[in-house]
C-alpha positions in Angstrom: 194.1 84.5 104.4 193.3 87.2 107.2 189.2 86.4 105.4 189.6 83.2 106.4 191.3 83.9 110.0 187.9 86.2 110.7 185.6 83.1 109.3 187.0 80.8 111.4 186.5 83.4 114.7 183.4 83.9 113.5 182.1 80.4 113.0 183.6 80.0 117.0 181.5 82.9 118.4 178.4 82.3 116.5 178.4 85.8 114.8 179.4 86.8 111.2 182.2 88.6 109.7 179.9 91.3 109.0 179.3 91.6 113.1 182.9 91.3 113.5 183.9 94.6 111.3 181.4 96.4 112.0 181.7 99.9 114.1 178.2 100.2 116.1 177.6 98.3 119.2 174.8 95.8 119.7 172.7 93.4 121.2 175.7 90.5 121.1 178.2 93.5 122.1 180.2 91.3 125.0 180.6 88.3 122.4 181.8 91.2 119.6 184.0 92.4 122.1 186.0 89.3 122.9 185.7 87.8 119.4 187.5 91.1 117.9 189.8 90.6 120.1 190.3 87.6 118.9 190.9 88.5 115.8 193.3 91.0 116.5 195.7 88.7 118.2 195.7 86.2 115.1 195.6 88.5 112.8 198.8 89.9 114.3 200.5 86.5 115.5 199.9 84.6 111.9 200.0 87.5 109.3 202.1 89.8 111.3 199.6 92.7 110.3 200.8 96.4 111.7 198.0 97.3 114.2 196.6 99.8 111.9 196.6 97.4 109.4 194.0 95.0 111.9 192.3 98.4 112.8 190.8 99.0 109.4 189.8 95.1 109.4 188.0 95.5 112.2 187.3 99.4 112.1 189.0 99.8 115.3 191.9 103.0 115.5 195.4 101.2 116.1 195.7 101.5 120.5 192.2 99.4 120.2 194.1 97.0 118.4 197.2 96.8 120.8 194.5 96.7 123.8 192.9 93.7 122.2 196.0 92.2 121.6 197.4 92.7 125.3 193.9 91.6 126.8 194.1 88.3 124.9 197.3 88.0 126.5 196.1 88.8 129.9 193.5 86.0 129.4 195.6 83.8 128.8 197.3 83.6 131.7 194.5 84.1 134.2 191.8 81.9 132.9 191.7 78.7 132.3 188.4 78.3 130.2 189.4 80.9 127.8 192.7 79.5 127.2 190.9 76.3 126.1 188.6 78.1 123.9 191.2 80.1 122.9 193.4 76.6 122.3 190.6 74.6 120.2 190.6 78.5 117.9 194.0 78.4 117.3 193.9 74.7 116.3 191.5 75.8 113.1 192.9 78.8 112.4 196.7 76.6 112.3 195.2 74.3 109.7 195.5 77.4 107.3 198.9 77.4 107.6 199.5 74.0 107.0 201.9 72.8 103.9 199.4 71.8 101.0 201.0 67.7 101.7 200.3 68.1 105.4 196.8 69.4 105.1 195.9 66.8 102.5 197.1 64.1 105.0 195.0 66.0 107.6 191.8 65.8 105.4 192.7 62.3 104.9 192.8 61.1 108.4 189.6 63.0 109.1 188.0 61.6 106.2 189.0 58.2 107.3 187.8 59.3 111.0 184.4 59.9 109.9 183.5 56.5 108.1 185.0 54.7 110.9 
């Protein structure tokens, strides 16, 4: 599952898993940045990982992981763009956790959507 959560993060930000876990700093360091962070909350919030648990995942020590976790946070209440960003992320990474019945009424009604 936590594959999947950092798929889904990844697919948002435009990067790869690969860019997500790994240690060195780039180019796209201010998207890494925010979409580890990312990561760390859900990872925490949905598969409630210890934070040096979602350090090696994102080869990060464990107060990087709390950091991340309590900027998220912080974001959340000040700024309203993230928090929809942030919203519209949560919605994806929720369908994972859906009950097999509700997801295949989900794909169903999407399905159905689409040929509309």
């Amino acid at each position: 599952m936590k594959n999947k959560i950092l798929e889904i993060i990844a697919v948002h930000n435009r990067i790869t898993v690969s860019d997500l876990r790994r240690k060195d700093k780039g180019a796209k360091e201010e998207i890494l940045v925010e979409a580890r962070q990312l990561a760390c909350f859900f990872l925490r919030e949905k598969l409630d990982l210890s934070l040096p648990q979602i350090g090696k995942i994102v080869n990060r020590n464990h107060a990087t992981v709390l950091y991340s976790i309590r900027k998220v946070q912080d974001f959340l209440e000040t700024d309203k763009e993230y928090s929809y960003r942030f919203d519209k992320l949560k919605n994806d990474i929720d369908i994972l956790f859906l009950p097999p019945e509700t997801f295949e009424e989900y794909q169903r009604l999407i399905i159905t959507d689409l040929t509309l």
